[in-house]
N, C-alpha and C positions, 0 to 999 in steps of 0.2 A: 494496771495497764493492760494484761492480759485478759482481764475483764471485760473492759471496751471494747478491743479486738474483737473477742468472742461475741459481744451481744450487734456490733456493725455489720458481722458475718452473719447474723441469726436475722437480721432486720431484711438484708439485703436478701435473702434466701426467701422471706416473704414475698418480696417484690416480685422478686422471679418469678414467682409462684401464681401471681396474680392474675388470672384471665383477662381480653381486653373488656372494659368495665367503663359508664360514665358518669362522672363527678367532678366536684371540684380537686384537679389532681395537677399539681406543678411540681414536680422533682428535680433537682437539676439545673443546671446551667443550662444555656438559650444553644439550640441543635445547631453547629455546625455545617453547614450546606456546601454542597459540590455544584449542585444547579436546580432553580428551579423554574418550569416550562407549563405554559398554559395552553393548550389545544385547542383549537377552533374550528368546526366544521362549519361546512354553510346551512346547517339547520338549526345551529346557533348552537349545540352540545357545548359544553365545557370540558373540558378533562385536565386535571393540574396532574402532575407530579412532583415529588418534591426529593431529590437524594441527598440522604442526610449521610453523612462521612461518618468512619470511623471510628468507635473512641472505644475506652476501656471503663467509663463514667454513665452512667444515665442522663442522659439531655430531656428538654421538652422542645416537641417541633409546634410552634405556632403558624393554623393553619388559615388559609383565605377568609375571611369574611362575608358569611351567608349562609343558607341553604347546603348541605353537603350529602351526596348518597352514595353508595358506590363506593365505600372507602375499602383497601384493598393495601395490608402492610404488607409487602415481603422482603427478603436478603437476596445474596447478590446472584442467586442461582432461580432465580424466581420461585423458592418456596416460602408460602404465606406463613406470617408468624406472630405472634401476640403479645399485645402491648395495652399501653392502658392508655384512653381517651378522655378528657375532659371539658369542660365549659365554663367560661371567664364569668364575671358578674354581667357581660353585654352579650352572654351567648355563645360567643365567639368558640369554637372548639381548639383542642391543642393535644397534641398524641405523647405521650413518654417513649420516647426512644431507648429500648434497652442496653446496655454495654454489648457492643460486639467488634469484631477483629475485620467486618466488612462492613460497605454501606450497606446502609439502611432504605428501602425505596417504597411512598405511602405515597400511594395511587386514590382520586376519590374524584367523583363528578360535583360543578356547583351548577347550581338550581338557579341564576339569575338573569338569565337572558329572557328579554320582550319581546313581541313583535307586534309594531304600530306603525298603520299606513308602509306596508313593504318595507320598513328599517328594523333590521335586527340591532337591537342596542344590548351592553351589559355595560358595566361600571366595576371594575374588579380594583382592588386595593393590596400592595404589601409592601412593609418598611425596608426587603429589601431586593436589589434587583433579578428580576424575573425577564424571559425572556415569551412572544408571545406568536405562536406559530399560525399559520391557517393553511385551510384547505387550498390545493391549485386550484379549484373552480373561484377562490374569491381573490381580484387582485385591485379590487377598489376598496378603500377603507377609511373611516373620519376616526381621530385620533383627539381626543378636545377639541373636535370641532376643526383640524385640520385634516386637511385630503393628503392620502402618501396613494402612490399605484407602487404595488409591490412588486409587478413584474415580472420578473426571476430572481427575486427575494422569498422565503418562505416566510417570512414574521420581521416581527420589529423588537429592540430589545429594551424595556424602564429600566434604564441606569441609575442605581442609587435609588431604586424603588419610587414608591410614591402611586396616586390616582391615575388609573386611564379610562376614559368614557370611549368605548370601540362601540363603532356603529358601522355596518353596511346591508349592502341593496339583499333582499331577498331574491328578487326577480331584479337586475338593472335593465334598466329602458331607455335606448340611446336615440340623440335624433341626430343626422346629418343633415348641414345646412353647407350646399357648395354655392363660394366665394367666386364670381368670375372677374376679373380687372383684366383689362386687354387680351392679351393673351393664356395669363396665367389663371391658373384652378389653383383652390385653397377648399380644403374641405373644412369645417367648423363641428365637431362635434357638442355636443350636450347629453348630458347624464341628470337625470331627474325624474323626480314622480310627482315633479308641478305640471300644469298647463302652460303652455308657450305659443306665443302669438303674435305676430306683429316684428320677426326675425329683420336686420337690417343692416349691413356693411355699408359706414358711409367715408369713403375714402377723404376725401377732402378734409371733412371733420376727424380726422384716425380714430373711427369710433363705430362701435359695434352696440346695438340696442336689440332690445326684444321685452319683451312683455309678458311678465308673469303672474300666473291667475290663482296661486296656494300660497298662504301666509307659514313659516319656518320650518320651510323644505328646505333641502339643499340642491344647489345647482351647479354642477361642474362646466366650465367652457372651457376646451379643448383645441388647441389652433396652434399656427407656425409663430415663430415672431416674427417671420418672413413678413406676415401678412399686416400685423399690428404687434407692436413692441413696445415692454414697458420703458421706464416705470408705471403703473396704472394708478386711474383713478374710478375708482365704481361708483354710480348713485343709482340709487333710488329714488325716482322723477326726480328732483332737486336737490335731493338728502345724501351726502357721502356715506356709504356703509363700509362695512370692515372685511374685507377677506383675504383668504389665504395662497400662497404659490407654490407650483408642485412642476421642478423644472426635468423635462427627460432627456435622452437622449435626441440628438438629431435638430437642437432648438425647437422642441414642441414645448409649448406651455399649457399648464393648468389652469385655472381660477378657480377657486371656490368660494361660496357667498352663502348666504341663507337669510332671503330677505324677512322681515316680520311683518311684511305687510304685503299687497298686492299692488303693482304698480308697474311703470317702467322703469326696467334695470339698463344703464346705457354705461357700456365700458369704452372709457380713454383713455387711448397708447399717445407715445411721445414719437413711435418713429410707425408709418405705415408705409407698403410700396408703393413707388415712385409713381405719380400721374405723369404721363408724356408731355404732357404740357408744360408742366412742370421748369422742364430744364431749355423751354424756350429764353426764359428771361436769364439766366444764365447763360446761355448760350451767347447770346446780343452783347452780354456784359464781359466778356473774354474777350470776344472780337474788338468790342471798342479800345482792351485796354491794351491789347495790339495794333493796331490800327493807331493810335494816336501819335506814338512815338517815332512810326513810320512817315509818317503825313507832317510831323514837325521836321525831320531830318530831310525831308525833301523840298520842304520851302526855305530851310540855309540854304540850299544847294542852288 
């Protein structure tokens, strides 16, 4: 028995011993996390960190998926300290967390953001939940293809882990399209890196068209529902397409779309402002149903 003892202590004293080093290395049970936060500049940088808690055991921290430089272990007083690194059969790298009485915090940049036609894209992956910060200059963002405005949000958080394909504008390029109906002003924004052409509010029809000239851009329209309100329906000249709602403050609404072809995009609300004329036939139809009851009680009479 004393035997074991001794040689678990001798084994363990290697470990320690080990500078950080790359190979295939898993020790340990799966790292126990306090939080882990993804950085986002608007020049697309990455920056993870990952704070691994406490223990009196050796763990292995499983780390993002990609490209990795910049990695940087330190405890909880920010001095750097040494540990051992490895790679799965797919690459994949993974840190040994040593036994200690503080957390643990493994700092590293990934390598996998593009930029195509003014869209900054990455695709980051972990099984579990991460939270995903950005810079205050970016407060437009596609999420799987859905629009969020961040706001006075800092980031968004994958609960329960899992795929996020995050895209946004290098440069955003807005257009203002102002609405006039009798008296009232409605401005119409648009965010995109398509051509747009052929802009059109048509009240009567509650429907809003325009003509876009880039095949699987994305295009945001921005407006009250003051002006057009859903439920919506979008096409594509004749073709219903798919998109997404991003509702704000103040009853402003989003749309987002990204047509795959070039054509016109023609959005239909269910409720738009009133035309004045509108409420003539109404009007007629009150009066008579006044008016009748009156006109019979006066010929008893």
């Amino acid at each position: 028995m004393n035997q074991k003892i001794i040689s678990t202590i001798i084994i363990f004293g290697l470990i320690t011993a080990i500078p950080t080093a790359y190979g295939q290395l898993t020790i340990g049970p799966e790292a126990k996390q306090e939080s882990i936060e993804v950085k986002i500049n608007s020049n697309g940088e990455i920056e993870i960190k990952h704070i691994v808690k406490a223990s009196n055991m050796p763990s292995t921290l499983y780390l993002f998926s990609g490209k990795i430089s910049n990695m940087i272990i330190t405890n909880h007083v920010d001095e750097e300290i040494q540990s051992g690194i490895g790679n799965d059969e797919k690459g994949n790298m993974s840190v040994m967390v040593f036994p200690s009485k503080h957390n643990t915090i493994v700092k590293y940049n990934l390598e996998n953001m593009i930029l195509h036609d003014n869209l900054i894209k990455t695709e980051i992956s972990y099984p579990q939940k991460f939270s995903v910060i950005f810079d205050e200059s970016i407060n437009l963002i596609f999420v799987n293809d859905n629009i969020i405005f961040l706001d006075n949000k800092k980031g968004i958080a994958v609960n329960g882990g899992g795929n996020a394909k995050i895209e946004f504008y290098s440069n955003e390029s807005k257009i203002i399209k102002e609405v006039i109906w009798e008296e009232n002003k409605f401005d119409v924004e648009i965010i995109t890196d398509s051509e747009i052409q052929s802009f059109n509010f048509n009240q009567p029809e509650k429907s809003i068209s325009l003509q876009v000239n880039d095949e699987n851009k994305f295009v945001t329209i921005t407006m009250s529902e003051e002006l057009l309100g859903g439920p919506y329906v979008i096409l594509l000249d004749d073709e219903q397409i798919r998109y997404t709602k991003f509702v704000q403050d103040g009853g402003i609404i989003s749309l987002n779309l990204k047509p795959e072809t070039t054509g016109q995009v023609t959005i239909i609300g269910t409720t738009v402002i009133p035309e004045f004329s509108m409420f003539i036939p109404l009007i007629i139809g009150f009066m008579i149903i006044l008016t009748v009851p009156a006109m019979k009680k006066f010929n008893l009479r």
